[in-house]
N, C-alpha and C positions, 0 to 999 in steps of 0.2 A: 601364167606360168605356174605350173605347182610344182610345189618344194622338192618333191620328193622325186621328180626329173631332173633337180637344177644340180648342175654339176659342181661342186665344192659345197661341201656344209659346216655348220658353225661346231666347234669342238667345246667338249667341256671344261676345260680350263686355258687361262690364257699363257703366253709361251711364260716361261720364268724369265727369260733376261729381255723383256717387255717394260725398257724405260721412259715409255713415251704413252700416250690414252692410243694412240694412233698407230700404234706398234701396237699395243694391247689390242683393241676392238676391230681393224683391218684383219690381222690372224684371227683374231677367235672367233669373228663376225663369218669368215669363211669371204671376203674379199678379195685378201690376196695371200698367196702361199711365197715364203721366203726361201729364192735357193740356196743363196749364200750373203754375206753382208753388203750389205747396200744393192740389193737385186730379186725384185720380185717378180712372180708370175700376177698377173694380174688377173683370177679368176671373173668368172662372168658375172656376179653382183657387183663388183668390184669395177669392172668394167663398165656396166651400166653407168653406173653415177662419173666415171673418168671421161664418158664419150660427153656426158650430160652438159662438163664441167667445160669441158673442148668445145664447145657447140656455142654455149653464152660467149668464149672468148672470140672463136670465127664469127657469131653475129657483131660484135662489137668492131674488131676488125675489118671486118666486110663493110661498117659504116663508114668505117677513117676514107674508104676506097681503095684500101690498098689489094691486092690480088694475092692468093694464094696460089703458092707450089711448093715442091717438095726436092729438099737438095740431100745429093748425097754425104751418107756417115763417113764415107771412107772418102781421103783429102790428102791431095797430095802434097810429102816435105814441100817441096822449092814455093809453093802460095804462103808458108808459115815461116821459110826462109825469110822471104818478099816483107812481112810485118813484125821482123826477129822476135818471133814469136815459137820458134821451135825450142829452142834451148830458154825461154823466158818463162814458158806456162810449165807448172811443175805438176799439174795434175792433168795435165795430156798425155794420154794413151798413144803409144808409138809400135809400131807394125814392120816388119820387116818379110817382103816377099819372098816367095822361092825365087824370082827375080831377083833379087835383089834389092828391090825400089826399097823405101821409107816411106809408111805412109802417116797419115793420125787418123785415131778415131774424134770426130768432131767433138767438142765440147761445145764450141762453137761455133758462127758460121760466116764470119766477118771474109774469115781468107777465101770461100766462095762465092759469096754474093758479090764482093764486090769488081772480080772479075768477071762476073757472068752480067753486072749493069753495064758493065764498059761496051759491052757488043751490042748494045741498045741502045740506052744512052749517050748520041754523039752529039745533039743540037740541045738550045736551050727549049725548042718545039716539045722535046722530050723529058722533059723534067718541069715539074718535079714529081714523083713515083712513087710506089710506097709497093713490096713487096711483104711477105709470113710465109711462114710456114708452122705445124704442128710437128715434132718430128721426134726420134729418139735421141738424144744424148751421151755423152760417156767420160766421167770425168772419175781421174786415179786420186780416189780421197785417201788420205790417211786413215782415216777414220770416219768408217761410213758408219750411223747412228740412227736417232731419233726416228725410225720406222722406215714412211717413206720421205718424211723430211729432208734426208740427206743423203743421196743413192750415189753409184755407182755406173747407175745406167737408169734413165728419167726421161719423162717427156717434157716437153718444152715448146711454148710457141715461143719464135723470136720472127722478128719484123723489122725490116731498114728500109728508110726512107733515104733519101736521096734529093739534092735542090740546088737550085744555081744561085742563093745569096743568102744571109746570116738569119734573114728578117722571115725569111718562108722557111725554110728550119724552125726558128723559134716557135712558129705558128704553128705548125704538125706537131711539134712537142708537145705543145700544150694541149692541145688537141688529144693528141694519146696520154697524155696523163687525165685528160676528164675521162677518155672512154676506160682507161684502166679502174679508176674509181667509178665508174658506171660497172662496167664487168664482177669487181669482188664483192658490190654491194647485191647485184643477180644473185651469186654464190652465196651470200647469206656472212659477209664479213665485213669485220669492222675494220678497216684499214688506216694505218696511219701511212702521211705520203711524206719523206723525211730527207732531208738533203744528208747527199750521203757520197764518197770518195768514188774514182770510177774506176780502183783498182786495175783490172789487165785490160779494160778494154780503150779509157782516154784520161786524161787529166782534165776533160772540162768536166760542167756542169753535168750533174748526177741525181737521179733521186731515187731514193728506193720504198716497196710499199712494200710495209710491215702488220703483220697480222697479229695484232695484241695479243699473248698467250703468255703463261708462266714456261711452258715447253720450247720459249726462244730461246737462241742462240744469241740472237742481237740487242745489245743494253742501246737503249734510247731515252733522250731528254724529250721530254714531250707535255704537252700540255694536256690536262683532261679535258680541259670548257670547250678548245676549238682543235685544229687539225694542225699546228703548229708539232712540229719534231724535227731531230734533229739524229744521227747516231753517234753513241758515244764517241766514238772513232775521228768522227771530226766537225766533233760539235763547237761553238763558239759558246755556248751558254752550258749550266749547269742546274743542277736539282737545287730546287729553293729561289733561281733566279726567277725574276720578272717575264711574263711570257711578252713577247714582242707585238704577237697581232694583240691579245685583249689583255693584257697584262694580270692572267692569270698566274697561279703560282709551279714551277715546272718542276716536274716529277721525274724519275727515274723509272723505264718498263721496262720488258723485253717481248720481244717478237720474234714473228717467224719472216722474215722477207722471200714473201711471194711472187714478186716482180721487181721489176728495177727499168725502167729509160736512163739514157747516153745520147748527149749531142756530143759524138764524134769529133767533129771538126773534119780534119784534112787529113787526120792520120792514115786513114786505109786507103781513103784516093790517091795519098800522096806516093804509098807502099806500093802503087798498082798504075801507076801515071795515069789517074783516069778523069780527063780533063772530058769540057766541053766547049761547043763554038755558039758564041754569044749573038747578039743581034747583029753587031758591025762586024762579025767574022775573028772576033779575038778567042785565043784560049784560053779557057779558066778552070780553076778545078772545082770539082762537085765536092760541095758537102754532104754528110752522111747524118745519120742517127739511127740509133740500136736500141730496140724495146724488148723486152724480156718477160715470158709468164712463164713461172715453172708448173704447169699442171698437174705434174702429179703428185708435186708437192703443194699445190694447190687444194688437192681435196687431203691430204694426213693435217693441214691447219687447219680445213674444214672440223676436221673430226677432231680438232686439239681446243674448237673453242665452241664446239656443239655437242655436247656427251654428257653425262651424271655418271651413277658408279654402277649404271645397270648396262648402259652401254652407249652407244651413237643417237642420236639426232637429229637426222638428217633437214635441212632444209629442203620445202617443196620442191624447189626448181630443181636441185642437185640429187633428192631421192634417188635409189634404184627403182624403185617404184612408189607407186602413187597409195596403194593402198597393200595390205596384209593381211589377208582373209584367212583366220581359222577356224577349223570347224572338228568340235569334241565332238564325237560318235560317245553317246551314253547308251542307254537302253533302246534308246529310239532313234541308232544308228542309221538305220538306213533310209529314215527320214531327215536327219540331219545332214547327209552327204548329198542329200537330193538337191535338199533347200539351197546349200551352200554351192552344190555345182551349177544348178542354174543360174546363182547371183555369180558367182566368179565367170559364166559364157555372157551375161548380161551384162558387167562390166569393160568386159574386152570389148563386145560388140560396142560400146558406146566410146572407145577410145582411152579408157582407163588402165592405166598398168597397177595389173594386180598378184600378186605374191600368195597364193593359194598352199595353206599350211594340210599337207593332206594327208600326213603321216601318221602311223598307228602309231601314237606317241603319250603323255601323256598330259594333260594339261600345265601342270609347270613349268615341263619342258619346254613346250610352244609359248609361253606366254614369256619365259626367260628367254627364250632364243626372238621371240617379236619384239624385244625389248634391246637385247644385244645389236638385233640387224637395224634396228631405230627410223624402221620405216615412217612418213608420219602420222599415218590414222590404220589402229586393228580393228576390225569386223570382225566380231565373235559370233558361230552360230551351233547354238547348246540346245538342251534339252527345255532347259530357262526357257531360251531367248524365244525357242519355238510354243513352249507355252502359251510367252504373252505376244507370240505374234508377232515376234522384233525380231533384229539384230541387232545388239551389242559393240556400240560406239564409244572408242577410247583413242585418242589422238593423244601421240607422245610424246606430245611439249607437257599434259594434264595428266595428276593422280586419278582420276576419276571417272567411271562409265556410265553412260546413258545408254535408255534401249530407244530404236526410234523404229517404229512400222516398219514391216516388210514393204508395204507400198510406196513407201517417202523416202527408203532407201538410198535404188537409184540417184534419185534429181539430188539428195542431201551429198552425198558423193562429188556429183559434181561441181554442186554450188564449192564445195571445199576444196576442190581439186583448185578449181579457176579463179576462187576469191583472190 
């Protein structure tokens, strides 16, 4: 891809009421373009790394077994009726037809799935289940904020499971809280997993995974030595207490909660009469569970706890791309645009996604704006580098450049890409 095709570029200063790294380097990075509060366009760098981010959560998901599909935004009152949930959720978005109907813009997705398992779901042959989806979202914040952190309209996988007794429930939970903790740690974060209130969706058991950052919203008890947390909200313990698993000493954080599970119970089957028939032909009701990734809040805590003051950081797996090739035209321009176009067709052709900087610009700027976009390795090809026969190796986690043969290029590429 070269730069100077790609559609959104990086601006020279970042917005002024940019109170977040993630709000900062998303805009100025040329990621995503903000219409209004809490509501972005997600341009195509931006997009890249958001598909990237969606892709580790479907692989994870796709292991639980559960199946993916795609339910609709728009939901009819009488299902939020069904779970007095119309007049109970204060940031649901409500719709009124030229019909007349009512409808809601989902926030969530409980009042559909769980009438759409009931038409499938009738033996216990058929359970237990596990369905996701990736989808849009839409919830009426008061105050939409912290970038993408806290939208208006988000993406979101959520996932319900479904089982005919407490004991295979509990098991898929667990279940999806390792593959959860498998999923953030791809993502390149450090997650605390924290018992936490199940607010609108149940009263049982909760937990939510909180992404370490000063840019949280969420205060938590938590331990630094092990994965012990708690949130302030409905913690049992306090800062300075004894930690429970290693009896370390408990600290106060905050975070960004980028997922959250829910063992339901009976509440939405009960809302929906949505039983099953057992081995001996009895009816029983299905139990549920609700898992929760916010993806695209997913990647603004990426970038809230991967950045310095020059710009982003991206983690390999989550990069927009894989490498960032610029090339300063000096006196011996048009040797250097040579060198560099055939390394940037030579890294495509080998399966590399590369970020080709091809703009008549000027060296600070590219090297400010490769630093902003926080790809993790720049290719520099100069007048230098052509001298001694190199190219100009600088990886964005390191202060410092090495030149390595045009011939050792290639394969060093790759070894870095795949290590």
């Amino acid at each position: 891809m070269r730069y100077s095709q790609l559609f959104g570029k990086t601006l020279r200063e970042a917005p002024a009421d940019a109170d977040t790294a993630n709000a900062k380097f998303l805009i100025q990075g040329g990621f995503v373009d903000q219409e209004m509060a809490g509501v972005y366009t997600w341009l195509p760098l931006g997009l890249r790394t958001l598909r990237k981010v969606e892709q580790i959560v479907r692989e994870e998901m796709d292991a639980l077994g559960a199946g993916e599909l795609f339910m609709p935004s728009l939901q009819p009152k009488e299902y939020w009726e069904k779970t007095n949930r119309w007049e109970g959720v204060d940031i649901l978005f409500k719709l009124k037809s030229q019909t007349g109907k009512d409808y809601a813009l989902g926030c969530t997705h409980e009042e559909v799935v769980t009438p759409l398992a009931r038409k499938f779901a009738v033996s216990y042959k058929d359970l237990p289940s596990a369905v996701y989806q990736i989808n849009t979202k839409f919830r009426d914040e008061l105050r939409a904020k912290s970038g993408v952190l806290r939208g208006r309209e988000f993406r979101m996988k959520d996932m319900y499971s479904f089982h005919t007794n407490q004991e295979d429930l509990s098991a898929f939970y667990h279940r999806a809280l390792e593959a959860y903790k498998k999923a953030f740690a791809r993502c390149g974060l450090n997650v605390k997993v924290v018992q936490a209130s199940g607010g609108i969706f149940t009263e049982n058991v909760s937990h939510e995974f909180q992404a370490l950052t000063d840019a949280g919203e969420d205060m938590l008890v938590a331990c630094p030595q092990c994965d012990f947390g708690q949130n302030s909200e409905v913690a049992t313990r306090k800062p300075g207490d004894a930690c429970p698993k290693c009896q370390g000493t408990l600290a106060q954080m905050k975070g960004v909660e980028v997922g959250n599970i829910f063992d339901l119970g009976t509440k939405y089957s009960d809302a929906f009469d949505f039983d099953f028939t057992d081995e001996e032909g009895r009816k029983r009701r299905v139990l549920m569970g609700c898992y929760g990734i916010g993806t695209t809040r997913l990647v603004g805590a990426i970038v809230e706890t991967h950045h310095d003051g020059k710009g982003v950081r991206w983690p390999k797996t989550v990069a927009p791309f894989a490498v960032h090739l610029v090339s300063l035209a000096g006196k011996d321009g048009e040797d250097i645009l040579n060198v560099a176009e055939d390394l940037h067709a030579d890294l495509e052709r080998s399966g590399i996604e590369v970020l080709w900087d091809d703009r008549d610009a000027s060296p600070g700027r590219k090297f400010a704006d490769a630093d902003l976009i926080g790809i993790p390795l720049r290719l520099v090809v100069s007048a230098k580098s052509l001298a001694e026969g190199s190219v100009e190796w600088k990886e964005r986690r390191d202060a410092d450049a090495r030149l390595v043969p045009q011939q050792d290029i290639l394969e060093a590429v790759q070894t870095f890409v795949h290590e």
